[in-house]
Backbone as CSV, one residue per row, in Angstrom:
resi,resn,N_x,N_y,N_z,CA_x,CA_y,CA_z,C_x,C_y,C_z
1,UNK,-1.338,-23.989,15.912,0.083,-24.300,15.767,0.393,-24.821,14.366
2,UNK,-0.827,-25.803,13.912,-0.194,-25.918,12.448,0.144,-24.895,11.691
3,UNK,-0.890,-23.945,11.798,-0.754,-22.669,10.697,0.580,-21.805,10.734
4,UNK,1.064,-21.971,12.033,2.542,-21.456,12.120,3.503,-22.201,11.794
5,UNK,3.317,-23.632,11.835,4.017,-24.495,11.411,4.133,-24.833,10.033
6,UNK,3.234,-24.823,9.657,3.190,-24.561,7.804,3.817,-23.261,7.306
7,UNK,3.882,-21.821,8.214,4.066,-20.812,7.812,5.600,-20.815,7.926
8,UNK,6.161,-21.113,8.849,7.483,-21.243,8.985,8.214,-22.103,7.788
9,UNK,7.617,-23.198,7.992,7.813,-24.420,6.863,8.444,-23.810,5.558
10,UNK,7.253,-23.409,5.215,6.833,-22.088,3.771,7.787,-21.196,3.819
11,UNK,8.303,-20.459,4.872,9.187,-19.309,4.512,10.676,-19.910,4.985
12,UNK,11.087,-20.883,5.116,12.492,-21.780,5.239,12.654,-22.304,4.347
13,UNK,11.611,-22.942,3.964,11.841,-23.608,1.955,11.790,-22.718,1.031
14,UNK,11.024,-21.802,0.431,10.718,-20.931,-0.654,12.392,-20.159,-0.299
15,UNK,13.318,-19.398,1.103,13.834,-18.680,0.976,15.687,-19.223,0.572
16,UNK,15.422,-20.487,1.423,16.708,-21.367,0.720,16.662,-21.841,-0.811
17,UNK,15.509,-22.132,-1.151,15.539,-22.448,-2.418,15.966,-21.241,-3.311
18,UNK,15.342,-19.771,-3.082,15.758,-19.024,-3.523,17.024,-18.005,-3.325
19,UNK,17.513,-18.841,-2.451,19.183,-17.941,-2.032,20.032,-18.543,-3.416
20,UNK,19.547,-20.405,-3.362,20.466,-20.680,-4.408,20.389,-20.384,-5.762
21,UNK,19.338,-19.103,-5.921,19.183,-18.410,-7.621,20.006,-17.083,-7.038
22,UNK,21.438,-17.200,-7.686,22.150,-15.948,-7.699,22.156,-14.924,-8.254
23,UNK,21.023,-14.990,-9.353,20.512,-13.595,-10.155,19.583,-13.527,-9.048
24,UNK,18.299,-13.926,-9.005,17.470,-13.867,-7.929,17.575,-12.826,-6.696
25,UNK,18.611,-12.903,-6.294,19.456,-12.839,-4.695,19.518,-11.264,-5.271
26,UNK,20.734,-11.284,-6.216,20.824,-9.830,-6.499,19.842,-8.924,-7.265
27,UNK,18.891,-9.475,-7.524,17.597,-8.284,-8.106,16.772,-8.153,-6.858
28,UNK,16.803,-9.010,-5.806,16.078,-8.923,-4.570,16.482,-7.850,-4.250
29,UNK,18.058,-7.718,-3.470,18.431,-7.058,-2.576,18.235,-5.431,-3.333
30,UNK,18.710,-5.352,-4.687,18.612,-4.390,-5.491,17.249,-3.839,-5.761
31,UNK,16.131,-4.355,-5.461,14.842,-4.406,-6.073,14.455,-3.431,-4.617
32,UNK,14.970,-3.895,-3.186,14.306,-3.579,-2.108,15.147,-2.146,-2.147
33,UNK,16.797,-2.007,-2.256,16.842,-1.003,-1.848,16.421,0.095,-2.832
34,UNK,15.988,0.143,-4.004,15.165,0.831,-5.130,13.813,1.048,-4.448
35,UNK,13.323,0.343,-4.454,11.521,0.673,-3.792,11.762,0.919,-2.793
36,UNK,12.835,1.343,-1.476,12.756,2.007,-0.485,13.007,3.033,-0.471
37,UNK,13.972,3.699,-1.421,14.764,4.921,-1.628,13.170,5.701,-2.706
38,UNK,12.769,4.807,-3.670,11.634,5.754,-4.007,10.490,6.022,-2.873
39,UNK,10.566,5.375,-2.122,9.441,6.026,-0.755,9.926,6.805,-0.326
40,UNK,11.167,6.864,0.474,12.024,8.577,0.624,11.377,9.342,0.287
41,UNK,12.180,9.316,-1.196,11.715,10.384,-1.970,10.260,10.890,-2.087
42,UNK,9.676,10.129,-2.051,7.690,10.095,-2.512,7.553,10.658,-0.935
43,UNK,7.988,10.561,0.539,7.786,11.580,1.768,8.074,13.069,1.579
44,UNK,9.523,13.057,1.067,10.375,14.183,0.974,9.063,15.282,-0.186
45,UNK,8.419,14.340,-1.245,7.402,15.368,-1.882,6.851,16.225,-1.487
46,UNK,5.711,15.184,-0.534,4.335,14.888,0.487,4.719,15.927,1.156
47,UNK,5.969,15.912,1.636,6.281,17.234,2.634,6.225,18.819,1.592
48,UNK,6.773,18.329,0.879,6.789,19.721,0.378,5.382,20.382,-0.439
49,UNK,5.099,19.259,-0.737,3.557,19.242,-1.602,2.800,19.989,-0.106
50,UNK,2.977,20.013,0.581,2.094,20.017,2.137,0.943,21.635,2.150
51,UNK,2.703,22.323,1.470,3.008,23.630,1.694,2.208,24.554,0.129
52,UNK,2.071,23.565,-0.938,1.349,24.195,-2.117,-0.102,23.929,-1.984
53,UNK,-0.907,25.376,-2.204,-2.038,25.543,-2.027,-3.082,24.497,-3.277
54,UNK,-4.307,24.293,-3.095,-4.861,23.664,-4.296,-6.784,23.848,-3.666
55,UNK,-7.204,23.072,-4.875,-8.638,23.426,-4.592,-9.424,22.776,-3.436
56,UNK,-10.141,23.293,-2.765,-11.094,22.573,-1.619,-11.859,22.175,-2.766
57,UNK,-12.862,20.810,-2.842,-13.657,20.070,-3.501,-14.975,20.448,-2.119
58,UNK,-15.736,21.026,-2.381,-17.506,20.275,-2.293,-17.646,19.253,-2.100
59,UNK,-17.560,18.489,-1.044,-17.578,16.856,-1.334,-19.295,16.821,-0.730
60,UNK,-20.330,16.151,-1.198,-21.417,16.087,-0.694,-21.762,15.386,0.844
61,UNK,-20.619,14.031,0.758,-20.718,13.245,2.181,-20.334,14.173,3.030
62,UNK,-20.165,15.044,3.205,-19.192,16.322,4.271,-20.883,16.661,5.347
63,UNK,-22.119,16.915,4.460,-23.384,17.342,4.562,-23.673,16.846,6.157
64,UNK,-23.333,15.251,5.603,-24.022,14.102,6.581,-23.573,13.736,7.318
65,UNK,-21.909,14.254,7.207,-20.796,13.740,8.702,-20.364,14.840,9.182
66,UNK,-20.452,14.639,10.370,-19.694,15.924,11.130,-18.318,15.242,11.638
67,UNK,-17.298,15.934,10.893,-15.735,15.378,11.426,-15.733,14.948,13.132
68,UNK,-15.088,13.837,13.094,-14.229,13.657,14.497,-13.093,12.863,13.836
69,UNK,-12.412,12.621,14.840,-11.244,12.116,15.119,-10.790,10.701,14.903
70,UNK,-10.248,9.972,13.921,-10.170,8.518,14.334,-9.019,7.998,13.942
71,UNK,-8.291,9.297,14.435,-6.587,8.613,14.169,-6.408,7.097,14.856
72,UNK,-6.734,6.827,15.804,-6.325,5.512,16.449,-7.137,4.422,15.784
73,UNK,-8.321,4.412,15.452,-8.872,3.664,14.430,-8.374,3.238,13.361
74,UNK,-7.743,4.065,12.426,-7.390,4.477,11.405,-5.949,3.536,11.327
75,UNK,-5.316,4.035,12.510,-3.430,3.589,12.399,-4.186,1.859,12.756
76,UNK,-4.589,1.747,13.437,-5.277,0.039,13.514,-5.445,-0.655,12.696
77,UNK,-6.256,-0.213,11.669,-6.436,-0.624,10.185,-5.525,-0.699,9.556
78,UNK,-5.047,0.179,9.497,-4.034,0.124,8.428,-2.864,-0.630,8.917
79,UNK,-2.119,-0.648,10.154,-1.049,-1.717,10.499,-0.780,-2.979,10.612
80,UNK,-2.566,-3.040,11.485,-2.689,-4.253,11.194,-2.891,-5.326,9.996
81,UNK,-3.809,-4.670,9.139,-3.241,-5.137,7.392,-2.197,-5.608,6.830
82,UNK,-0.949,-4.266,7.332,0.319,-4.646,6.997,0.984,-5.544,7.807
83,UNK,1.053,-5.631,9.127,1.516,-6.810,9.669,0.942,-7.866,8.924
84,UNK,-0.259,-8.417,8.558,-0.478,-9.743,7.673,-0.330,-9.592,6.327
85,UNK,-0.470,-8.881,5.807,0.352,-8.734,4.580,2.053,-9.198,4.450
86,UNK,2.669,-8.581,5.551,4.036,-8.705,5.657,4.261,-10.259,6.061
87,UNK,3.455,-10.799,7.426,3.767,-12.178,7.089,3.523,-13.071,5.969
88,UNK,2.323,-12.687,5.491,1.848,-13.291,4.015,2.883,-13.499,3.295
89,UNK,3.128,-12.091,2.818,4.095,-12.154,1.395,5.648,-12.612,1.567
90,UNK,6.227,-12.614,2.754,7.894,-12.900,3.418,7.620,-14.994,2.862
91,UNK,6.637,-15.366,3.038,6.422,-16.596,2.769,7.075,-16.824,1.191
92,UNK,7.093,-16.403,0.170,7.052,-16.189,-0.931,7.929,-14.985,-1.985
93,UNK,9.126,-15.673,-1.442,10.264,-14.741,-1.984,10.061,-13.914,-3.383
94,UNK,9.823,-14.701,-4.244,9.161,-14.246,-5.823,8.072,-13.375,-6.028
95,UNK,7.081,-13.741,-5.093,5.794,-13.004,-4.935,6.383,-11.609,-4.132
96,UNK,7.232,-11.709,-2.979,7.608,-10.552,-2.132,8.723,-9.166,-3.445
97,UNK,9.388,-9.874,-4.226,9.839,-8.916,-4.727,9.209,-7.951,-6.064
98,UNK,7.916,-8.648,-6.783,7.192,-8.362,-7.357,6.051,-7.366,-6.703
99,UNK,6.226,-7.678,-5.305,5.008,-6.818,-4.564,5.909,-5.512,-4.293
100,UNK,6.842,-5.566,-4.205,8.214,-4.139,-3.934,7.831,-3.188,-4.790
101,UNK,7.931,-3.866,-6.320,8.191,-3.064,-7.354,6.426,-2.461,-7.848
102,UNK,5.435,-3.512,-7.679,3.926,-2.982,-7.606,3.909,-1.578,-7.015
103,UNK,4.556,-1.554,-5.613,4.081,-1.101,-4.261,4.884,0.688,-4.583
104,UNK,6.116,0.479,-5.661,6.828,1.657,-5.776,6.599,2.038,-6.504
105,UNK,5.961,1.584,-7.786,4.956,1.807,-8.370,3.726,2.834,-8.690
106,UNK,3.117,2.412,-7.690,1.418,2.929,-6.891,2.174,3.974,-6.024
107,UNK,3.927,4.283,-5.229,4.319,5.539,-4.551,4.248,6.575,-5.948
108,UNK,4.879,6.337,-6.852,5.448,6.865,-8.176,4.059,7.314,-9.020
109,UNK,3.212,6.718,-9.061,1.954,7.212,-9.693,1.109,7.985,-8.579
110,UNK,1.257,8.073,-7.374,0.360,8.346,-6.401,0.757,9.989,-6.480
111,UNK,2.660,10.477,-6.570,3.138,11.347,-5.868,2.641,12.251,-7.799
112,UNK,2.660,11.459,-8.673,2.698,12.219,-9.926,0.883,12.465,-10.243
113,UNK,-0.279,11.962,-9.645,-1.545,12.498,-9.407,-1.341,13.650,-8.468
114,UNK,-0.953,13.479,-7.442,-1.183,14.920,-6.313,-0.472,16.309,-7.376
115,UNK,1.096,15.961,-7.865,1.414,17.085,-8.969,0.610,17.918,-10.030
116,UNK,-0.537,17.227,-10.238,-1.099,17.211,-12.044,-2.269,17.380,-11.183
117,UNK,-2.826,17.121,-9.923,-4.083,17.178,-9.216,-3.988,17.773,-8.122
118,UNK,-3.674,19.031,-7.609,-3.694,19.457,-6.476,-4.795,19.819,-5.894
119,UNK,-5.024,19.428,-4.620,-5.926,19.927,-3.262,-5.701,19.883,-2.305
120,UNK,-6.519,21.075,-1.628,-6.107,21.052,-0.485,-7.773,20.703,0.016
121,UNK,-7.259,20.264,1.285,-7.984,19.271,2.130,-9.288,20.858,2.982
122,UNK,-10.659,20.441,3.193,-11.877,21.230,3.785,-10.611,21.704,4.637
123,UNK,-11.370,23.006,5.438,-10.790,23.865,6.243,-11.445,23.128,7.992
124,UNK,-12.244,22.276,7.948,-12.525,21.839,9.214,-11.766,20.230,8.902
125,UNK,-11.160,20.054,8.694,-10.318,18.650,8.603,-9.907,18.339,10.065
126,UNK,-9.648,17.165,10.524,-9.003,16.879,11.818,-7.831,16.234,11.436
127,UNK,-6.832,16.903,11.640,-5.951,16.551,11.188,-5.425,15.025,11.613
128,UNK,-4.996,14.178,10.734,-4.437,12.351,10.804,-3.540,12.503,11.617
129,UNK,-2.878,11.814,12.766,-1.364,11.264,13.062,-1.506,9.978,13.007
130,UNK,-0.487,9.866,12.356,-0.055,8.084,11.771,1.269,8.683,12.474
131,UNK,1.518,7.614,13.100,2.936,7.275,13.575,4.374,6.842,13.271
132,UNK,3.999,6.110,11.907,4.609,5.602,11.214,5.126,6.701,10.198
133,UNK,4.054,7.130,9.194,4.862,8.172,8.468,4.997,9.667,9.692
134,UNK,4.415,9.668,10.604,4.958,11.055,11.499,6.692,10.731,11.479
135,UNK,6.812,9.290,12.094,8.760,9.323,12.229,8.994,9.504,11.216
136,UNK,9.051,8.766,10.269,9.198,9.210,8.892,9.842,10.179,8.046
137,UNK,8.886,10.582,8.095,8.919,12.250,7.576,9.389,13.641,8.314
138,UNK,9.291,12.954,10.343,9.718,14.049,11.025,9.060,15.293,10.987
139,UNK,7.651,14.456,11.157,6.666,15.688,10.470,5.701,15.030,11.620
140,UNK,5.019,16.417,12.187,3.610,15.962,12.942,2.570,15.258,12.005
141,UNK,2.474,15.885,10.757,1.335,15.893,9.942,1.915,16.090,8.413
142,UNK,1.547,15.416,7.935,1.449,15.861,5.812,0.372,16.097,5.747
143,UNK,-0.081,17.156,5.200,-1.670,17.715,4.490,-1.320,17.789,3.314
144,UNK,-2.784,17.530,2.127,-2.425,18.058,0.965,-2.078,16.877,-0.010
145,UNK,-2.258,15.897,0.467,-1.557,14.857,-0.043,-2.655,13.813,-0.195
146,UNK,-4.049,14.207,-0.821,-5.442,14.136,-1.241,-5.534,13.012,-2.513
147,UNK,-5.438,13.953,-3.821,-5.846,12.458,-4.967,-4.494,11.460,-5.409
148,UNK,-4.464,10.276,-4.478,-5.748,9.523,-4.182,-5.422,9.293,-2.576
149,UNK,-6.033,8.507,-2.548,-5.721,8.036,-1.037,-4.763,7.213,-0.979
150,UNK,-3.761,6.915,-0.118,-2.744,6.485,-0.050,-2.586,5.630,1.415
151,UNK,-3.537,5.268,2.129,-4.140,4.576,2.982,-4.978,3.553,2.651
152,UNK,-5.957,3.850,1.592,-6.962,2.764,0.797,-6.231,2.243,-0.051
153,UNK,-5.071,3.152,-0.931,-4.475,1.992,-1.848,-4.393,1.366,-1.228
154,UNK,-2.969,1.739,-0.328,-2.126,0.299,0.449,-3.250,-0.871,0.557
155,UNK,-4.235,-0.915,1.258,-4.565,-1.544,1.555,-5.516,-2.367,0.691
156,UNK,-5.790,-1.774,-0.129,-6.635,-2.559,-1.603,-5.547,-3.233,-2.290
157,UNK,-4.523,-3.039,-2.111,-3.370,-3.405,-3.213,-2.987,-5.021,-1.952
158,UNK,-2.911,-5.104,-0.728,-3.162,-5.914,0.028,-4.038,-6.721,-0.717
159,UNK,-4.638,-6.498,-0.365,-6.383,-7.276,-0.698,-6.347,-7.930,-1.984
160,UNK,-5.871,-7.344,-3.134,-4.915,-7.883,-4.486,-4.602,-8.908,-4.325
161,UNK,-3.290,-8.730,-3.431,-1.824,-9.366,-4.051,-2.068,-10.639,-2.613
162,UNK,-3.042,-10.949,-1.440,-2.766,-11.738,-0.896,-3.551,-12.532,-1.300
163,UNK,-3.532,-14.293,-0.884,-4.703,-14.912,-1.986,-5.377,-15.659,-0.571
164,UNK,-4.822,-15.417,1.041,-5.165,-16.510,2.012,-7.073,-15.705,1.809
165,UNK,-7.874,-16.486,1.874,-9.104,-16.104,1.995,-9.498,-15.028,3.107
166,UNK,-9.136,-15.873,4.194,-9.644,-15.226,5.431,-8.825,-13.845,5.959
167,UNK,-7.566,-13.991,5.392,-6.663,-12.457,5.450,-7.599,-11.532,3.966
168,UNK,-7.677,-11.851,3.253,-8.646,-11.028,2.512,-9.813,-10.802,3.007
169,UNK,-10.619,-11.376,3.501,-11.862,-11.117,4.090,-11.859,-9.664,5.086
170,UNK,-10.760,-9.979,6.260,-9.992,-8.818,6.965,-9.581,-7.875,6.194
171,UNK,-8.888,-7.871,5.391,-8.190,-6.549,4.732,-9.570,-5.952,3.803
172,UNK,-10.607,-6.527,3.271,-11.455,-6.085,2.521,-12.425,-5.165,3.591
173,UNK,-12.603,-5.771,4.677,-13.427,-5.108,5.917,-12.992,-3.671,6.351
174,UNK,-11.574,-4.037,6.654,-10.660,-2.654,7.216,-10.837,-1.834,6.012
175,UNK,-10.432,-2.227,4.676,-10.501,-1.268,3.684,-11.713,-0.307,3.494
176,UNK,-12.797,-0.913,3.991,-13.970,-0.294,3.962,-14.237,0.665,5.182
177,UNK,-13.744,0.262,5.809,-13.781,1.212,7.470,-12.786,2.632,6.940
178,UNK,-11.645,1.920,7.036,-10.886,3.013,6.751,-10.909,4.070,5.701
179,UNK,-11.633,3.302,4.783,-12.646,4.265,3.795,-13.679,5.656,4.371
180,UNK,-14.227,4.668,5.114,-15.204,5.611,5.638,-14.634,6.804,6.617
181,UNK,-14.306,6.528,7.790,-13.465,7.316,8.749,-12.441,7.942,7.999
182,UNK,-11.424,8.171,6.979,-10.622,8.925,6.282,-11.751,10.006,5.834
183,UNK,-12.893,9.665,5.090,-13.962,10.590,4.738,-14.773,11.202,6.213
184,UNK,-14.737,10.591,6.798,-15.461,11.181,8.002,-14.599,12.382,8.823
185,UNK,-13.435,12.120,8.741,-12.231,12.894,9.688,-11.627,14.261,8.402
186,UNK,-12.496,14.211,7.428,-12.412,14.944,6.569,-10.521,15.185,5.878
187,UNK,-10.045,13.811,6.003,-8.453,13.787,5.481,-8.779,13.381,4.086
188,UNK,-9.930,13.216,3.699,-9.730,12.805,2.256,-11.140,13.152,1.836
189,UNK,-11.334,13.554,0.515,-12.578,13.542,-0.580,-13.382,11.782,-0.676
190,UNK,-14.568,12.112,-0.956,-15.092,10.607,-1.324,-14.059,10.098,-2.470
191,UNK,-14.046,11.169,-3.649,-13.537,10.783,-4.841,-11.962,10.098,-4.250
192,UNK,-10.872,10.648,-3.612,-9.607,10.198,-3.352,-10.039,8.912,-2.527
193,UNK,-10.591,8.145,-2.158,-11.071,6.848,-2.051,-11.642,5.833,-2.254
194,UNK,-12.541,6.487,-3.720,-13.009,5.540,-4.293,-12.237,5.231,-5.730
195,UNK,-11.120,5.896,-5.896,-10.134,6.103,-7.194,-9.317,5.168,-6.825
196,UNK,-8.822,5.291,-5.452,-7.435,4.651,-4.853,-7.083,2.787,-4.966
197,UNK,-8.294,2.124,-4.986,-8.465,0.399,-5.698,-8.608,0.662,-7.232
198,UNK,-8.905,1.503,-7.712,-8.243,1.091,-9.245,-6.736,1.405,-9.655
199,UNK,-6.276,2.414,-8.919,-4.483,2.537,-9.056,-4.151,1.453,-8.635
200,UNK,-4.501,0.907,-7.293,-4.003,-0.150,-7.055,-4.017,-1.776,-7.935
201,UNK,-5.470,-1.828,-8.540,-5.356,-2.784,-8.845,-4.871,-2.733,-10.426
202,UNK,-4.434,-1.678,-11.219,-3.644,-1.775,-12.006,-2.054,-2.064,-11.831
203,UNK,-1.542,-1.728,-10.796,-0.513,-1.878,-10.508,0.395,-3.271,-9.931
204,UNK,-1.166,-4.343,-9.312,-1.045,-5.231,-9.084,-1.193,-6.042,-10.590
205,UNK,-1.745,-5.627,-11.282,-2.219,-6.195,-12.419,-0.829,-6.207,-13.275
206,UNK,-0.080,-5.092,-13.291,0.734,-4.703,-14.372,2.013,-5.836,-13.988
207,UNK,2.335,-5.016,-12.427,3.595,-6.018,-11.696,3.835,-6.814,-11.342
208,UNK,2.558,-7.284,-10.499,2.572,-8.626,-10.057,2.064,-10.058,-10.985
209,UNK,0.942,-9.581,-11.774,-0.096,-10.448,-12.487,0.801,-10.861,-13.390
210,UNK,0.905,-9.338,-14.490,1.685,-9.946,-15.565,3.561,-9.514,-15.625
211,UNK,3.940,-9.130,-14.513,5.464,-9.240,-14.273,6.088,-8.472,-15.087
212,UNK,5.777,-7.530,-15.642,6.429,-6.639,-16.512,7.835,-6.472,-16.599
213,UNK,8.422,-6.268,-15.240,9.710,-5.939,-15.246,10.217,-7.035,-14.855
214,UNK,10.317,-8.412,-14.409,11.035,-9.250,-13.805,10.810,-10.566,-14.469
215,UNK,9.785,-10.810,-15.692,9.321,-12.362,-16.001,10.880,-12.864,-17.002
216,UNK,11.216,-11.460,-17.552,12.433,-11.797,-18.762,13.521,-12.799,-18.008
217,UNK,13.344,-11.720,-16.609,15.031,-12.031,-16.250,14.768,-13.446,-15.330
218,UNK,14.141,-13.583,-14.729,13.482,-14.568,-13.148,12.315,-15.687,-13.567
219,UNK,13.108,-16.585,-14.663,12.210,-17.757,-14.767,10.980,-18.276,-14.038
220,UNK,12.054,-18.506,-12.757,11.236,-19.270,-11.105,10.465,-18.500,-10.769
221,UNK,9.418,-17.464,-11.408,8.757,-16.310,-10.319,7.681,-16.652,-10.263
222,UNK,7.374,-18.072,-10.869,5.590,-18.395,-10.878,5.691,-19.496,-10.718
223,UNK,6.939,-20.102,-10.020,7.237,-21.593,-9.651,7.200,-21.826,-7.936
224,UNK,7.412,-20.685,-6.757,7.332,-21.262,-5.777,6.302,-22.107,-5.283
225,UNK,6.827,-23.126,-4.432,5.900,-24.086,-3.939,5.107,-23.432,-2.657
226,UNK,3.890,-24.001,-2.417,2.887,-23.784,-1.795,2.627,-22.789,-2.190
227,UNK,2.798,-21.816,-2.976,2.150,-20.479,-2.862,0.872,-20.300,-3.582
228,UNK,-0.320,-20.029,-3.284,-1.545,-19.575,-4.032,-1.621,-19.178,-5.441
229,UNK,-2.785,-19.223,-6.115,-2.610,-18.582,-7.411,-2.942,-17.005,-7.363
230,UNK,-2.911,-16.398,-7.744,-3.342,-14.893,-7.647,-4.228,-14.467,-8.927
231,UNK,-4.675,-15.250,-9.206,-5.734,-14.627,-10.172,-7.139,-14.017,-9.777
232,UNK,-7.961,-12.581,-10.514,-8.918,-12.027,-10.034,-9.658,-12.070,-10.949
């Protein structure tokens, strides 16, 4: 109960304090509906990217795994991440809008690698359903949508930007699972997963670390109280 009680605490103070920064308020609201409208768009690609042919890669781990299935594994990992991520970062208004612009970021560099890097995914692949981008996109499935991984970012870029220990410990675990099983279910190359934590952690580095786009305007962005340091 404390930990909810501190957590609540934390996200009632950090968010009143920051209602009363009226620049603040409006680069928030502006900041979210920008990094949502570029995810749109970055689906609307994915879909169409689905449909352009590209190279099958040789991947050697292919040898030693014989594909199955681990969509339900897979959506586990990865949601559950984001559910603590999402409570994490809502704690930390300053930190939450810096993680927006990281996060649209890593969509924007992710959708401009698959352009400049096309593949298409082994011919024995099992195909992913994620649930989340299935509504989404209104799509059973996106194929094709290979370098990099876009499952391991997310979740390395997690692993970044949260500083609670023991939620990192978790997100570093899943990241590794979901590593593996994305390669096992043949939805991704070794290479599109072991690339996908350095996009990320440049992006955390660029946006969040050193604030590129928001330190000019948003004094308070390295002033909320209780919040962790984020240094790596």
């Amino acid at each position: 109960m404390n930990l909810v009680a501190q957590w609540y605490n934390n996200v009632r103070q950090n968010w009143r304090e920051a209602a009363t920064d009226e620049l603040f308020t409006k680069v928030f609201w502006g900041n979210f509906i920008f990094c949502f409208a570029i995810y749109m768009v970055a689906i609307q690609w994915l879909k169409f990217n689905s449909t352009r042919m590209g190279t099958i890669v040789n991947d050697p781990a292919y040898y030693f795994l014989q594909p199955r299935d681990f969509s339900v594994y897979i959506a586990f990992c990865t949601y559950s991440c984001i559910i603590l991520a999402i409570l994490y970062l809502v704690q930390y208004p300053y930190l939450l809008n810096r993680g927006f612009t990281a996060f649209a970021a890593l969509f924007l560099i992710r959708a401009f690698c698959i352009f400049m890097i096309p593949l298409s995914p082994s011919h024995d692949m099992v195909t992913l359903h994620d649930p989340f981008t299935n509504f989404m996109a209104n799509e059973e499935s996106i194929t094709n949508d290979l370098f990099f991984s876009g499952h391991v970012a997310d979740l390395a870029f997690f692993f970044f930007i949260v500083a609670e220990r023991w939620m990192r410990r978790y997100i570093l675990l899943a990241t590794l699972c979901l590593a593996v099983m994305l390669v096992w279910q043949r939805v991704h190359y070794t290479l599109d997963v072991v690339a996908a934590p350095v996009f990320s952690y440049f992006c955390f580095w660029a946006f969040v670390q050193k604030d590129v786009i928001w330190s000019p305007f948003l004094k308070k962005a390295a002033d909320e109280k209780s919040s962790p340091g984020h240094v790596l």
